[in-house]
C-alpha positions in Angstrom: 139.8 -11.2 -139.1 141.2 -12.1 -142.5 144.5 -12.1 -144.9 143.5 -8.4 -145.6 143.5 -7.0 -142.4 147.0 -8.1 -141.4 148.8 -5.1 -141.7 146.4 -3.2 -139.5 145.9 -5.5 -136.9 149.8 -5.8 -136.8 150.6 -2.2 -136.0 148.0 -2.1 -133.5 150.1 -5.3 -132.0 152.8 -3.9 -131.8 151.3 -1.1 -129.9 149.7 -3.4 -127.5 152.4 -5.3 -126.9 155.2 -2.5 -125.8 152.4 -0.6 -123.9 152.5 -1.4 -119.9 148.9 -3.7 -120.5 151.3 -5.9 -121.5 154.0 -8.3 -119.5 155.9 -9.4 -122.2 157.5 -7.8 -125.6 156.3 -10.2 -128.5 158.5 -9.7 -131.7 157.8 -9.7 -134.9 157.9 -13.2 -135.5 155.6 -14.3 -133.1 153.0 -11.1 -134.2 153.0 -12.9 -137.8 152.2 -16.5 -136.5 149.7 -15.3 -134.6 148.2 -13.4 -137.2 148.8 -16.2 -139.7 147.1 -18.3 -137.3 144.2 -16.6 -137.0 143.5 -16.2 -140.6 144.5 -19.4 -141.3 143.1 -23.0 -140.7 144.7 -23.3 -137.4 141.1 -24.9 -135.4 143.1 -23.3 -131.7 143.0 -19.5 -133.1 140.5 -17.2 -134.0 140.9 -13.6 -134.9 138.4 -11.2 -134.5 138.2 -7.2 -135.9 136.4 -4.6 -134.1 135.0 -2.2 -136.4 133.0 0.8 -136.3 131.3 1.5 -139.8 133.6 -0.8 -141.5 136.5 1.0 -140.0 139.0 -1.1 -137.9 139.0 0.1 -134.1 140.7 -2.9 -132.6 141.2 -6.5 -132.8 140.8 -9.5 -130.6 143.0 -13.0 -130.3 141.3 -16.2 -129.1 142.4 -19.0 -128.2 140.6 -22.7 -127.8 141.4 -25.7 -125.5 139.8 -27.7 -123.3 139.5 -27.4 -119.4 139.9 -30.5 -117.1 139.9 -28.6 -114.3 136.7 -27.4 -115.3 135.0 -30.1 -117.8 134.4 -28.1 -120.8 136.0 -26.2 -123.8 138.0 -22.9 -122.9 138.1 -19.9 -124.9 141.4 -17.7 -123.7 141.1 -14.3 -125.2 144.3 -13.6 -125.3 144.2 -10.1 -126.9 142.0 -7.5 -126.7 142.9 -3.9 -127.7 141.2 -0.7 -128.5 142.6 2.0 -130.4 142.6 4.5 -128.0 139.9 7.1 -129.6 137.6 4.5 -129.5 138.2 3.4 -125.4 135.6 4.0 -123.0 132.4 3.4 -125.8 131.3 -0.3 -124.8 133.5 -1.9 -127.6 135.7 -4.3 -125.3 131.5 -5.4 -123.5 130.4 -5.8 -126.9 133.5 -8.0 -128.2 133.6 -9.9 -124.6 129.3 -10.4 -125.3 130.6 -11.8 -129.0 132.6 -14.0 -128.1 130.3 -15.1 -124.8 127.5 -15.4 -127.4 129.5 -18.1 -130.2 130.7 -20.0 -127.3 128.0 -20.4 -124.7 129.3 -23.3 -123.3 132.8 -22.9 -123.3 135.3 -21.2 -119.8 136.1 -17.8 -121.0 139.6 -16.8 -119.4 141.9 -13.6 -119.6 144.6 -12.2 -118.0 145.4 -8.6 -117.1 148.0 -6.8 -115.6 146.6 -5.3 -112.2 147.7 -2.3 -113.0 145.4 -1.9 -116.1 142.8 -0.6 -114.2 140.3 0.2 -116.6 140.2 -3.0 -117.8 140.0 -4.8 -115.0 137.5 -3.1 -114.4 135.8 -3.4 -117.5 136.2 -7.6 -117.4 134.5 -7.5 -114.0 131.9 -5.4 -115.1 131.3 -8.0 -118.1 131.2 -11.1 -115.4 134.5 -11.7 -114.7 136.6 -12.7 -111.6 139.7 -12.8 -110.1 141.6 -16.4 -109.9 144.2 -17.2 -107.4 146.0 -18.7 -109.4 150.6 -18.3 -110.0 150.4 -19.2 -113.9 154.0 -20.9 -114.9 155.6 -21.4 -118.1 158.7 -23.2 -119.6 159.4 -22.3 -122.7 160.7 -24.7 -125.3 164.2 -25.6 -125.9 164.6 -25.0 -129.9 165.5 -21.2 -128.8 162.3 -20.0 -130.0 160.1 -18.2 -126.9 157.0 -18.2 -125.9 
């Protein structure tokens, strides 16, 4: 992902983010920092563009930490979406084998909401499994959310 795709890769957030694969809402402002991020020299994000023939057909959002539950580095990928036309044609295996592939020792972790089916199925079909885990959050106090 680079400064030049920004514009695309923020419409297609703002799609992912009010569809139902989605808990939360974003806004605008946190759809630019994460972008900016991601294009930027922030070493905890990485954005990466799907493409077919050069053309855009998605994006993806990583991002790095480390694991002590687990010992080693973790990659979240925190986005992943698919313009719809190009769903169902191996793009989301091939983007979850990228990422897999530049961080071969690293936890790879994602969340999905249940009732995404498709790609829940898809993540188990690309090695994933199911944590028992009840994730928490606080957000900050400086009014701006998470």
């Amino acid at each position: 992902m680079t400064q030049a795709d920004a514009a695309v890769v923020l419409e297609m957030m703002r799609t992912f983010y009010a569809s139902p694969a989605v808990h939360t809402n974003g806004s605008e402002e946190i759809f630019r920092a994460d972008i900016a991020a991601c294009v930027g020299e922030n070493p905890y994000a990485e954005g990466l563009m799907l493409t077919e023939n050069g053309a855009p057909v998605g994006y993806a959002m990583l991002a790095k930490s480390f694991s002590t539950e687990y010992g080693r580095p973790c990659v979240w990928i925190e986005d992943l979406y698919l313009l719809p036309a190009f769903r169902g044609r191996g793009y989301g295996g091939q983007a979850l084998s990228f990422v897999e592939k530049r961080y071969p020792d690293a936890l790879l972790r994602l969340e999905a909401e249940p009732e995404n089916l498709p790609a829940v199925k898809a993540y188990r079909k690309s090695g994933f499994s199911e944590l028992p885990y009840l994730e928490l959050k606080k957000e900050p106090k400086n009014g701006r959310p998470c």
